[in-house]
KEKOL-516900 format. One record per residue (C-alpha): x, y, z. Coordinates in steps of 0.02 Angstrom, whole numbers, padded with zeros to 5 digits. Layout:
REM KEKOL-516900
@x: X y: Y z: Z
...
REM end
This chain:
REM KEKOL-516900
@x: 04656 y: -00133 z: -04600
@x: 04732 y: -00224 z: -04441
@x: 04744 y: -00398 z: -04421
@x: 04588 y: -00395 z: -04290
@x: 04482 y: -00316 z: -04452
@x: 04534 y: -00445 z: -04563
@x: 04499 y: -00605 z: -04443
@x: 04328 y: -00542 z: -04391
@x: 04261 y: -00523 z: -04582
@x: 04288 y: -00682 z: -04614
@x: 04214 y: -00823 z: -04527
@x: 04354 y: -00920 z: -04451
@x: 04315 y: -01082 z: -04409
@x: 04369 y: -01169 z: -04238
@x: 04529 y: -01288 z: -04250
@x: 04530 y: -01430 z: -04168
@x: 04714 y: -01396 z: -04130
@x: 04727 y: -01308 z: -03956
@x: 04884 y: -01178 z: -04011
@x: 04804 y: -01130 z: -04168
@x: 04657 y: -01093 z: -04068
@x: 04756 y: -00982 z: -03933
@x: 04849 y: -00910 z: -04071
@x: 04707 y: -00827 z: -04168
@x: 04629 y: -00775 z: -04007
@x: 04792 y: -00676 z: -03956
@x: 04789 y: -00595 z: -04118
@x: 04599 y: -00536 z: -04125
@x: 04631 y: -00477 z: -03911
@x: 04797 y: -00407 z: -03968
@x: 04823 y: -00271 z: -03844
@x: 04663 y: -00306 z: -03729
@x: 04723 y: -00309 z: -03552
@x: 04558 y: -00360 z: -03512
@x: 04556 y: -00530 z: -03601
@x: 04621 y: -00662 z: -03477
@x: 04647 y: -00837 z: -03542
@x: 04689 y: -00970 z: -03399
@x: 04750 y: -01148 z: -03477
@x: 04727 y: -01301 z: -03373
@x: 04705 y: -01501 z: -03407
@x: 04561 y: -01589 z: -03389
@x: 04570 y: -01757 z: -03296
@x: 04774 y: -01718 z: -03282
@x: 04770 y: -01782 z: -03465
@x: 04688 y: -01674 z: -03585
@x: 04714 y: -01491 z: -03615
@x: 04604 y: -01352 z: -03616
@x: 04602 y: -01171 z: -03573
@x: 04449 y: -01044 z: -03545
@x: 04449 y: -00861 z: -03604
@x: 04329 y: -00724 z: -03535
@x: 04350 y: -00538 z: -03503
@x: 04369 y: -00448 z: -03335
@x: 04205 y: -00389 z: -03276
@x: 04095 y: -00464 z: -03359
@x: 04120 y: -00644 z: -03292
@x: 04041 y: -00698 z: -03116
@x: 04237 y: -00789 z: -03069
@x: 04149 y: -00874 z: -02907
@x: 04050 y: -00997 z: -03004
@x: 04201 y: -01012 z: -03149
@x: 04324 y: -01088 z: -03013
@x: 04194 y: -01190 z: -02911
@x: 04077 y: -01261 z: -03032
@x: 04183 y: -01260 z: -03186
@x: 04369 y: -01264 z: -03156
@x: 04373 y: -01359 z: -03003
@x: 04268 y: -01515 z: -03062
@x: 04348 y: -01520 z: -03229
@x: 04515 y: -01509 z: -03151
@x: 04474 y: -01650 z: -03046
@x: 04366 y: -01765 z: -03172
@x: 04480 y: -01922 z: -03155
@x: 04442 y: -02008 z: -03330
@x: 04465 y: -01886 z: -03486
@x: 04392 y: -01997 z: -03598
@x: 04217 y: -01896 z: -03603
@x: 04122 y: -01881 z: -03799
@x: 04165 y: -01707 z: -03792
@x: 03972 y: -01622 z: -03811
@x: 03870 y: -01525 z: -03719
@x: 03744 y: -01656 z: -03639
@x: 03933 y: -01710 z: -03553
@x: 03995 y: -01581 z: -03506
@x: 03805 y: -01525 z: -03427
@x: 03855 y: -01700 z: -03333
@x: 04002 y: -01627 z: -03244
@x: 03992 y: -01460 z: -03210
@x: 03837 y: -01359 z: -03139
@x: 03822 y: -01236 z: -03278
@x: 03641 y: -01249 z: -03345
@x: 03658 y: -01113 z: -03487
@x: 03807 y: -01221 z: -03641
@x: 03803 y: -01174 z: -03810
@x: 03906 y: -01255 z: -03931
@x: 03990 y: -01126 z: -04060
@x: 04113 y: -01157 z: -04204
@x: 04163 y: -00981 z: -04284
@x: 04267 y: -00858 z: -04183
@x: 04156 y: -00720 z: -04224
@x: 04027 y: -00794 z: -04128
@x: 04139 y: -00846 z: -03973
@x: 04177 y: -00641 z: -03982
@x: 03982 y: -00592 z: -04006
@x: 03969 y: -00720 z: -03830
@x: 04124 y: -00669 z: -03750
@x: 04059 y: -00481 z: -03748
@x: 03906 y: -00527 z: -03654
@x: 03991 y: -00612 z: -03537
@x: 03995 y: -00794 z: -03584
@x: 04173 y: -00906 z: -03538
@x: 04236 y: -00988 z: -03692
@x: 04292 y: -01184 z: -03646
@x: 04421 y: -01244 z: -03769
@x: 04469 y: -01426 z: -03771
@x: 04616 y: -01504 z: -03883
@x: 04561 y: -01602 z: -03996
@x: 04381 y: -01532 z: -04014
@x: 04347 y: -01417 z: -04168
@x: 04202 y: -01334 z: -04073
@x: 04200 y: -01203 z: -03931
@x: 04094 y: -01210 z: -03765
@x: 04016 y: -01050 z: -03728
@x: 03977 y: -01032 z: -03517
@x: 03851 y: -00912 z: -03487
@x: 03911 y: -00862 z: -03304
@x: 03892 y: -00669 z: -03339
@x: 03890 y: -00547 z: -03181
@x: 03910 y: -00360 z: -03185
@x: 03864 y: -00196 z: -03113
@x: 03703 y: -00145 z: -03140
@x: 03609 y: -00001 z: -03080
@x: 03453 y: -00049 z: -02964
@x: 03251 y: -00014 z: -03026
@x: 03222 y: 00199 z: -02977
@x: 03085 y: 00306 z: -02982
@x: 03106 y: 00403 z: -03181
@x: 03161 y: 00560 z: -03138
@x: 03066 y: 00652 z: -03307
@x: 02916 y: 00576 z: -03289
@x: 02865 y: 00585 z: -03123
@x: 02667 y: 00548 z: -03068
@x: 02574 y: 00601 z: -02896
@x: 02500 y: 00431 z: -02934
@x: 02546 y: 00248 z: -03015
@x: 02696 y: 00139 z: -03019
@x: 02862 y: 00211 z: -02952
@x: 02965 y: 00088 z: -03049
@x: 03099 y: 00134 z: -03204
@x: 03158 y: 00065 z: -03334
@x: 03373 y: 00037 z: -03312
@x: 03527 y: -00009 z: -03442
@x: 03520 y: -00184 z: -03421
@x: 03403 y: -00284 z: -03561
@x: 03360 y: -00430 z: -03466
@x: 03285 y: -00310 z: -03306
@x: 03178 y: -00218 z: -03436
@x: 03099 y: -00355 z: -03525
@x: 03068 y: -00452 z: -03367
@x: 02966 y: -00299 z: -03282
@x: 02843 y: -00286 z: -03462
@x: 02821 y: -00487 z: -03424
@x: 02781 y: -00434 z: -03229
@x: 02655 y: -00338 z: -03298
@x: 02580 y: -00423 z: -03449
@x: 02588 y: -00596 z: -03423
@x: 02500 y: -00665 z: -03574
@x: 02597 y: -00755 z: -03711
@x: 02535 y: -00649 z: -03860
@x: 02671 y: -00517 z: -03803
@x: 02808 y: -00566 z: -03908
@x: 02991 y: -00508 z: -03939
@x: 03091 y: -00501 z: -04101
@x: 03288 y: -00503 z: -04061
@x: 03406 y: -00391 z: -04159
@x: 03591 y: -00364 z: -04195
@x: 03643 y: -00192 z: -04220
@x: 03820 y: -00101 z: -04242
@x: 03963 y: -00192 z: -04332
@x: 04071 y: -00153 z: -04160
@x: 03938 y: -00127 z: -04035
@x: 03830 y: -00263 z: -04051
@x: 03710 y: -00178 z: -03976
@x: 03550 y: -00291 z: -03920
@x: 03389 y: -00222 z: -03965
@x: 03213 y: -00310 z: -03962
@x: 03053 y: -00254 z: -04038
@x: 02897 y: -00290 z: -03925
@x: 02714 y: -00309 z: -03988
@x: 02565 y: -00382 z: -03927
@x: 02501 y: -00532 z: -04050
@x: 02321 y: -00499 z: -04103
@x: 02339 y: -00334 z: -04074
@x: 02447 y: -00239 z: -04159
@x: 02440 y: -00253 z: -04351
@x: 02544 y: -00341 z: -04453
@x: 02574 y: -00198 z: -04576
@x: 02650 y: -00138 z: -04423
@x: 02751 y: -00253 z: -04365
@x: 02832 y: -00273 z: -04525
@x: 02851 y: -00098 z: -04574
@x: 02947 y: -00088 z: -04385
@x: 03050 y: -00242 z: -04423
@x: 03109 y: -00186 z: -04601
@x: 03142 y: -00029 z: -04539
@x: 03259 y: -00089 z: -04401
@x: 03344 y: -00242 z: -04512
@x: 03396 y: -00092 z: -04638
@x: 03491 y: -00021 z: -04509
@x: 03687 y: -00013 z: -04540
@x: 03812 y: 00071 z: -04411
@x: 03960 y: 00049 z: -04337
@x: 03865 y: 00073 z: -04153
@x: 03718 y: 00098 z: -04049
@x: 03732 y: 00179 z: -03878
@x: 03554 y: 00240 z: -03868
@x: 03393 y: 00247 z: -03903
@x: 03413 y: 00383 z: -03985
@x: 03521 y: 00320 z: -04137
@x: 03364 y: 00203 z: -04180
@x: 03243 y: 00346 z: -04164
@x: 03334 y: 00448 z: -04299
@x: 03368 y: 00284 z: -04409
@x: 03178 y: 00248 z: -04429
@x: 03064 y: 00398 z: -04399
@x: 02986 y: 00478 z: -04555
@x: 03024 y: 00638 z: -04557
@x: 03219 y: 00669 z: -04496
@x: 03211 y: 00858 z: -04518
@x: 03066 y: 00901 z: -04444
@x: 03061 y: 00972 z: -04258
@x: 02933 y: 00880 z: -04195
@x: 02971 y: 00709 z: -04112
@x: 02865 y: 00566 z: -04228
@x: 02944 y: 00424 z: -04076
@x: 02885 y: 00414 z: -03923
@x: 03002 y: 00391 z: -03799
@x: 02991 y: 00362 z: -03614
@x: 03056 y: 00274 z: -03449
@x: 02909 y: 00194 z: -03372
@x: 02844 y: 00017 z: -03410
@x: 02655 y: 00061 z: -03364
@x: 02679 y: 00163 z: -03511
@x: 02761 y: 00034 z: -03646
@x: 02630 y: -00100 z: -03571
@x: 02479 y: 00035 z: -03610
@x: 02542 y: 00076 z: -03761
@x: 02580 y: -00127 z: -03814
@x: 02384 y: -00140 z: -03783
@x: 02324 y: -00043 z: -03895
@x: 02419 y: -00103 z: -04053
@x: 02573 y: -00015 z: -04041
@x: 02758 y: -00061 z: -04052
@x: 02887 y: -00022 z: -03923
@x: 03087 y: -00043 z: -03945
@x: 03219 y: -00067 z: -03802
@x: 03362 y: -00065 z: -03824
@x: 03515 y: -00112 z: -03710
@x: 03608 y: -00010 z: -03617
@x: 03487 y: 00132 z: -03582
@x: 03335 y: 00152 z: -03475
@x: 03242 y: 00253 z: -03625
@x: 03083 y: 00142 z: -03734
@x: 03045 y: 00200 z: -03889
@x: 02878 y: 00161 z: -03935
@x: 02769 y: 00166 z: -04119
@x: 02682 y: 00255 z: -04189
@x: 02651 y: 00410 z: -04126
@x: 02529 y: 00564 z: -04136
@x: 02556 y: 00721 z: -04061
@x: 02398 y: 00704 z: -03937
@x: 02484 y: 00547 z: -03866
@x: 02656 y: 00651 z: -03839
@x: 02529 y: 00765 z: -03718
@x: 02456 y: 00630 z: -03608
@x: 02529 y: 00598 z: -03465
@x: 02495 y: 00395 z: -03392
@x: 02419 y: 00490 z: -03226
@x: 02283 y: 00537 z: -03338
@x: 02218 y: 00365 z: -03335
@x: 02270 y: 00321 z: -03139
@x: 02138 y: 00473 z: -03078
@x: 01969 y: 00503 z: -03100
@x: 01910 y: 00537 z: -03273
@x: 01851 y: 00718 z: -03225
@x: 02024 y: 00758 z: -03156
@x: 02111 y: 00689 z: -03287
@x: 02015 y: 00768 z: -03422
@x: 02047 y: 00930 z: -03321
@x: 02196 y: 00923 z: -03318
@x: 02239 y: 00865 z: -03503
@x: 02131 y: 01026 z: -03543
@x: 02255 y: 01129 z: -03450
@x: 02400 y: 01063 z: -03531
@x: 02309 y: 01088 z: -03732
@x: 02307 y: 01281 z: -03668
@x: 02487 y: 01308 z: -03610
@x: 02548 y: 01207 z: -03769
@x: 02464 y: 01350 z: -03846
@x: 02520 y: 01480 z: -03705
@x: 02699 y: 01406 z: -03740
@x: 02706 y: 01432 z: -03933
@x: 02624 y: 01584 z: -03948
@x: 02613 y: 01704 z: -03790
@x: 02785 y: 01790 z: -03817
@x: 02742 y: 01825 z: -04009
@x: 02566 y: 01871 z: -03968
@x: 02628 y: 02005 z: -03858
@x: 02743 y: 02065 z: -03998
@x: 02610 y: 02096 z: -04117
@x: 02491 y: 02166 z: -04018
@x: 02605 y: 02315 z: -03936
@x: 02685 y: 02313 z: -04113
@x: 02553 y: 02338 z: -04227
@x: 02392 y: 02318 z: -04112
@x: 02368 y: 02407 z: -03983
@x: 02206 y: 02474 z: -04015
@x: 02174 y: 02280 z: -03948
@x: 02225 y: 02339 z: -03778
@x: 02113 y: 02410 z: -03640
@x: 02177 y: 02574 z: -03610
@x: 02237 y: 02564 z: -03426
@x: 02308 y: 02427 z: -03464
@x: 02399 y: 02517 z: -03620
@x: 02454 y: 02662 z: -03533
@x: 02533 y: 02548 z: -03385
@x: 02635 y: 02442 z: -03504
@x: 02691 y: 02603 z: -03606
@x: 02744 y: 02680 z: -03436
@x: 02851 y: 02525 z: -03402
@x: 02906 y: 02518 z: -03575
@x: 02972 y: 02734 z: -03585
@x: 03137 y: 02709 z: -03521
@x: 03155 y: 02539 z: -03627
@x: 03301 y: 02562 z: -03789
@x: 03238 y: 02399 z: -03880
@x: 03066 y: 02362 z: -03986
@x: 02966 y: 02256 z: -03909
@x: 03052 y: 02088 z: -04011
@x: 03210 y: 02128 z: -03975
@x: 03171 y: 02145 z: -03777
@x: 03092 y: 01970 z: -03783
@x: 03230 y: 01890 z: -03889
@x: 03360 y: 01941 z: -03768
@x: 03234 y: 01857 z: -03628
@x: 03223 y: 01712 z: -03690
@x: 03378 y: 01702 z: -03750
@x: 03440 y: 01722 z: -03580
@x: 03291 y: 01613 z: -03509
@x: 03347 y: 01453 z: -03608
@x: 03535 y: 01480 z: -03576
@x: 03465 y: 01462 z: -03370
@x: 03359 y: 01321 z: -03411
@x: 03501 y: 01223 z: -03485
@x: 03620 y: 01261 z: -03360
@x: 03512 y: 01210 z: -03234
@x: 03506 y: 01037 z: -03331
@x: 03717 y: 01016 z: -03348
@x: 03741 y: 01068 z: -03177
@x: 03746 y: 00938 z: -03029
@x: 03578 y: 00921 z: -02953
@x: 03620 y: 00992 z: -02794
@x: 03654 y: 01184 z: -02867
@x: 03566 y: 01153 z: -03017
@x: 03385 y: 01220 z: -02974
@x: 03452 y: 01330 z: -02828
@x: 03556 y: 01420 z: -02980
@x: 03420 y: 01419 z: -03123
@x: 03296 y: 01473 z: -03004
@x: 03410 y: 01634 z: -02919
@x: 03502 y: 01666 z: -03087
@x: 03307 y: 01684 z: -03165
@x: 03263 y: 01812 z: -02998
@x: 03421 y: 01910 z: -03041
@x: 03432 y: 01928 z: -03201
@x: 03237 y: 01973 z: -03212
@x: 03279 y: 02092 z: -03084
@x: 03426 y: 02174 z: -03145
@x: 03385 y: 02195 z: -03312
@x: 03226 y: 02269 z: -03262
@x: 03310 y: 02390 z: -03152
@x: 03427 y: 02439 z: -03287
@x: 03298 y: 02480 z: -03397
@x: 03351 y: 02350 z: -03538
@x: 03179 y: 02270 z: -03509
@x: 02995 y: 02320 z: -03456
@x: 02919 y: 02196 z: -03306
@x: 02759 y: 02153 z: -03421
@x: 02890 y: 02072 z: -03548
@x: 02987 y: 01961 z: -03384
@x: 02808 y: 01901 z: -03330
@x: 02769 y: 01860 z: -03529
@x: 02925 y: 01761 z: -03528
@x: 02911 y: 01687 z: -03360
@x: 02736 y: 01629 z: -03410
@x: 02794 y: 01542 z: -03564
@x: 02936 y: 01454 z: -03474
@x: 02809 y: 01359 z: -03349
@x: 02710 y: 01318 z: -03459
@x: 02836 y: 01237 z: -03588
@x: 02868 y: 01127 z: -03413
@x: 02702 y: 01045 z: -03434
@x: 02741 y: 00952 z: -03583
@x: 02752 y: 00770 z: -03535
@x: 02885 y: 00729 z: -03681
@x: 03033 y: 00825 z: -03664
@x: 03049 y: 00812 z: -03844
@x: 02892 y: 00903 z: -03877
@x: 02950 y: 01046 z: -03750
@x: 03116 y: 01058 z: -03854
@x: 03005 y: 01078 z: -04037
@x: 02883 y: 01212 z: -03965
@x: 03028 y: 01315 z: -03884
@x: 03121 y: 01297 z: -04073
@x: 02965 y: 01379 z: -04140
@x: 02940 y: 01501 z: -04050
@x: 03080 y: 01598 z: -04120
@x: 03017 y: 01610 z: -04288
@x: 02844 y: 01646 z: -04249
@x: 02919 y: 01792 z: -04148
@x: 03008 y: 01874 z: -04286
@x: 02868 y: 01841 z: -04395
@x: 02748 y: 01937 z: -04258
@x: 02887 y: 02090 z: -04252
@x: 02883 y: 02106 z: -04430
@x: 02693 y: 02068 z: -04487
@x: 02589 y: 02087 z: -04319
@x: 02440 y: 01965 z: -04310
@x: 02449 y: 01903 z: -04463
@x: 02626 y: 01862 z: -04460
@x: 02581 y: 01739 z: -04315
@x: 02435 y: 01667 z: -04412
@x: 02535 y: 01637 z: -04556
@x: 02681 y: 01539 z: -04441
@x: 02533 y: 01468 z: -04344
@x: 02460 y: 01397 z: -04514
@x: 02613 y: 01327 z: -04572
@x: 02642 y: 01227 z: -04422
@x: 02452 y: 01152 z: -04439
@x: 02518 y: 01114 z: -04604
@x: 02663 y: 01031 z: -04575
@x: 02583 y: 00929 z: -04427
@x: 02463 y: 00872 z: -04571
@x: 02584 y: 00813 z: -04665
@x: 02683 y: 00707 z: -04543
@x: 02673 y: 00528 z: -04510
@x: 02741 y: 00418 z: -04383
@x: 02772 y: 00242 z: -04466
@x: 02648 y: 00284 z: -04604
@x: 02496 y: 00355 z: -04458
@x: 02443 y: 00528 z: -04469
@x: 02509 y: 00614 z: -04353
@x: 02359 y: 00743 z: -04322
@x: 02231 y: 00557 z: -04293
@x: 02119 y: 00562 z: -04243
@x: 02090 y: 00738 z: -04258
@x: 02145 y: 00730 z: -04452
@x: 02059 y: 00649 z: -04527
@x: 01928 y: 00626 z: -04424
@x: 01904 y: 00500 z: -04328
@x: 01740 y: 00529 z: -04217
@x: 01741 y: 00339 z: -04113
@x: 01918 y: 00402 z: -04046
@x: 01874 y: 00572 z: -03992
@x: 01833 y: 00511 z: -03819
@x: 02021 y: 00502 z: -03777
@x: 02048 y: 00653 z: -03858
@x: 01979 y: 00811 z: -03802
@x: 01911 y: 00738 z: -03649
@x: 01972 y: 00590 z: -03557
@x: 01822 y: 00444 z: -03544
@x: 01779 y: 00359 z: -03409
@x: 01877 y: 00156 z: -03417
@x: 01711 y: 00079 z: -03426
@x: 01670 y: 00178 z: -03595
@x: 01812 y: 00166 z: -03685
@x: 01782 y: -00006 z: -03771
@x: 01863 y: -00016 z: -03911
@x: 02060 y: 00017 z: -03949
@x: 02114 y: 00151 z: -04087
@x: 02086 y: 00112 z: -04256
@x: 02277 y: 00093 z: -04292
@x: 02269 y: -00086 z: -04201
@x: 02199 y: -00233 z: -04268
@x: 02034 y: -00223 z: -04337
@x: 01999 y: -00412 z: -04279
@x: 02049 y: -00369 z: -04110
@x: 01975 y: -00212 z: -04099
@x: 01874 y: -00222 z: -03930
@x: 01947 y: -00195 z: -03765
@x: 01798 y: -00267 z: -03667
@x: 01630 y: -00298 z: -03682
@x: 01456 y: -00223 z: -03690
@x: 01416 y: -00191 z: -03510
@x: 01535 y: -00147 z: -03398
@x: 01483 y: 00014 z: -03355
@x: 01459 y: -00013 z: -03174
@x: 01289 y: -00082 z: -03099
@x: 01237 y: 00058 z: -02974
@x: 01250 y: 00189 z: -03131
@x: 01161 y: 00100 z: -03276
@x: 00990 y: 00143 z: -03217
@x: 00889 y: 00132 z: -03373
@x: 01028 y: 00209 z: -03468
@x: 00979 y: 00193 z: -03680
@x: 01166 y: 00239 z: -03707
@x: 01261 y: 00114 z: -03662
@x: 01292 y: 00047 z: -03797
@x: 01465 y: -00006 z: -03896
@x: 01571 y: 00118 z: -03901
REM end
C-alpha cells in the first residue's frame, strides 16, 4: 500500500502547524502535477497558503476576491472563523473542515483549501468553474412533440431543470457518496406524499449497500440494485429527458442521477412503461393510443417474425396459400441453406450493420449501415446464398426492433430472437410456443424493486388498464397507479372532464 493509501484510511486531523500541514498534503498529491499550492501572508504577518487543482478552480475570483484582499488586510489579528473571513473576502459559499480526507472529498469538486498558521482547521472556498457541456436535444429519445431539452454530466444542471419543472417542496433529494476513489455524487429523487415509503427505503438501502471502488455511470447503479442481474430484460428505466423523470416522480416513482452522465435511472419499472413513449401523452389520446397499439404489434413482429417464418416453411407449409408457396419455393430452388440457417446468417449480418452504424462517426454512420444493408441484401441474393422473401423477413424485423422507445428493451428482444429461432428450426410451431411461453413466464416472475413486472396486466389490475392497452384521455385518468401512495392516490378531482362534453354523462364518475 503507498503512502497516499495509508493517509486517506485514516482520518488525519488538521495541524495547526502550517509545514506539517503542507507536508502531508505533498505526500497524499505526491506526483499530481495538477495540485498547485500558492503560499502567501496575510496582513504581511501571518502565513497561509491555498491549494486547489487545475481546472476545476474559477482562478479570476481566487486572485481578486480572495488573494488580493487577504494579501492586503492590514491587521492580522482576525478570530480566525468563518463569519471573519465572510467579512473580508466576497466568497459567500465557507465551510470549515478539520480532516484531510474531507479537504480531498472538497478539493475534487472544486473547492480552494485556505490554510492559516496557527489554525487547526481548514477553509474550504467553493469557487468551482469547469467545462461543461450546454442543455441539447436527447439524441435516443427524440419526440415530433414536447420539450427539446436533455439531461447533461453536470449534477447541479440536472437537478435544477426537475426544480424548473416541479416547483413544489414535496420533491425531495437524498445525497449519496459512492466509490472509495470516485466519489461519485449521486442523489435519489422522490416526490413526498407520493411515492411510498416502502419505496423509498427499499431504494435507499439498496444504494447505501453499495461498495466499489468507482462510479462512472448510470449504469454501474443499475446493475448494483436491479432484481434480477441475469435476466435480459431491463427491470430500470433509464432515460435522458426530464419531462420524463418529472412524469414518472408524479406518480410515486423514484428516479436516480447520478453525476457525470446525462442518463436518469428511474424505479420501478414494468415492461408496458419501457414501451411508452412521453409523446404519447403530449398528442391526442386517439393518436397516442394508436400509436402505442402499433408499437405492442412490432414488439411482437420483432420477437417472433423471423422464427415464425422458420416454422412455417419448415414444418408448415400446408399454412401457406399456394401462390404464395410456390413463389417463395421458386425463390428458395437455387438456395444451399434450410430456411434457419439462411436467416441466421441475415441477421447475423444485419446486427453486425446495425452496430457499426452506432461506433462509426455520425457523418458515415447511417450513409454506411443503410448502403452496406442495400448491398449485402443484394448480393447475397444474387448469389443465391439467400431467397428475397427471407431479406424482406429480416428487413421487417429490423424496423420494427427501432420502435422500441428503451434501447434496452430493443437489445433483450433482439437476444431472444435467436433462441426462439433455433427452437422454430428444430420443433416448428410449437417450438416457438414453447420459447414464447417461457418468456411469459419469466416476465411473470420478474420484479423491479419488489413490483411485478407484468402490473398491471399480472395480476390484474382493472382501475389501471386505461393506460394500458389504450391511452385515456388526461381528464379521465384520475387516479395514479396503485404502486404510489395509497393516501395520495388521486391526481385530480371528480369533474374535470371538460364542460362542453359532459352533457348528461352517468359515467363520469371516479376513475
Amino acid at each position: 500500500m503507498d503512502s497516499n493509501s495509508k493517509s486517506m484510511d485514516s482520518p488525519q486531523y488538521i495541524s495547526d502547524k502550517l509545514e506539517d500541514n503542507l507536508r502531508e498534503l505533498n505526500t497524499i498529491y505526491n506526483k499530481c502535477h495538477d495540485i498547485h499550492i500558492h503560499t502567501f501572508d496575510i496582513g504581511q504577518t501571518t502565513k497561509a497558503f491555498v491549494i486547489y487543482i487545475e481546472g476545476l478552480v474559477d482562478l479570476e475570483i481566487l486572485n481578486k476576491d480572495v488573494l488580493t484582499p487577504l494579501i492586503r488586510e492590514p491587521e492580522a489579528e482576525w478570530d480566525h472563523t468563518v463569519k471573519d473571513l465572510s467579512a473580508l473576502i466576497s466568497i459567500s459559499n465557507i465551510s470549515e473542515i478539520v480532516r484531510m480526507n474531507e479537504l480531498v472529498s472538497h478539493l475534487s469538486l472544486g473547492s480552494v483549501g485556505l490554510f492559516v498558521q496557527g489554525v487547526s482547521s481548514c477553509f474550504a472556498l467553493g469557487i468551482a468553474k469547469w467545462e461543461k457541456r450546454g442543455i441539447d436535444e436527447p439524441s435516443a429519445e427524440s419526440v415530433v412533440r414536447g420539450p427539446r431539452e436533455g439531461f447533461t454530466e453536470t449534477l447541479a444542471i440536472n437537478t435544477s431543470m426537475l426544480r424548473r419543472k416541479i416547483k413544489s417542496p414535496a420533491m425531495k433529494m437524498i445525497p449519496y457518496k459512492i466509490g472509495t476513489h470516485t466519489q461519485t455524487s449521486v442523489i435519489a429523487v422522490y416526490m413526498e406524499g407520493i411515492a411510498r415509503d416502502s419505496l423509498i427505503e427499499e431504494v435507499h438501502q439498496r444504494i447505501s449497500d453499495i461498495r466499489i471502488d468507482g462510479i462512472l455511470e448510470s449504469g454501474y447503479i443499475e446493475g448494483l440494485i436491479e432484481d434480477s442481474p441475469f435476466s435480459p430484460f431491463p427491470q430500470i428505466q433509464v432515460t435522458e429527458r426530464p419531462d420524463v423523470v418529472c412524469a414518472a416522480l408524479l406518480v410515486g416513482k423514484v428516479s436516480i442521477l447520478v453525476d457525470g452522465t446525462p442518463f436518469a435511472l428511474i424505479a420501478p419499472a414494468t415492461l408496458f412503461s419501457m414501451l411508452q413513449s412521453p409523446e404519447d401523452y403530449y398528442q391526442r389520446f386517439m393518436i397516442g393510443t394508436l400509436i402505442r397499439w402499433l408499437r405492442y404489434v412490432f414488439f411482437i413482429i420483432t420477437l417472433l417474425l423471423p422464427s415464425l417464418y422458420i416454422a412455417i416453411l419448415t414444418f408448415h407449409q400446408e399454412m401457406v396459400p399456394t401462390s404464395l408457396l410456390l413463389s417463395i419455393a421458386k425463390s428458395r430452388e437455387d438456395i444451399p441453406f434450410p430456411a434457419l440457417v439462411e436467416a441466421l446468417l441475415m441477421e447475423v449480418c444485419f446486427e453486425a450493420l446495425r452496430e457499426a452504424g452506432v461506433r462509426l462517426p455520425k457523418q458515415v454512420g447511417a450513409a454506411v449501415s443503410i448502403v452496406g444493408a442495400l448491398v449485402i441484401g443484394q448480393a447475397a441474393t444474387s448469389a443465391g446464398l439467400v431467397s428475397a422473401p427471407m431479406v424482406m423477413v429480416v428487413a421487417i424485423t429490423g424496423i420494427a426492433s427501432f420502435m422500441m422507445p428503451q434501447y434496452a428493451t430493443g437489445i433483450a428482444l433482439r437476444m431472444l430472437r435467436f433462441p426462439i429461432m433455433f427452437l422454430s428450426g428444430m420443433l416448428g410451431l410449437l417450438g416457438l410456443m414453447l420459447g414464447f411461453i417461457v418468456i411469459v413466464i419469466h416476465l411473470c416472475s420478474l420484479r423491479s424493486l419488489g413490483v411485478p413486472y407484468l402490473q398491471p396486466l399480472a395480476p390484474m389490475k382493472g382501475s389501471e388498464m386505461k393506460d394500458v392497452l389504450v391511452r385515456a384521455p388526461i381528464w379521465y385518468m384520475r387516479r395514479r397507479p396503485l404502486f404510489s401512495n395509497k393516501v395520495n392516490i388521486k391526481r385530480q378531482p371528480i369533474g374535470q372532464k371538460p364542460e362542453h362534453i359532459k352533457g348528461n354523462d352517468t359515467n363520469d364518475r371516479e376513475g
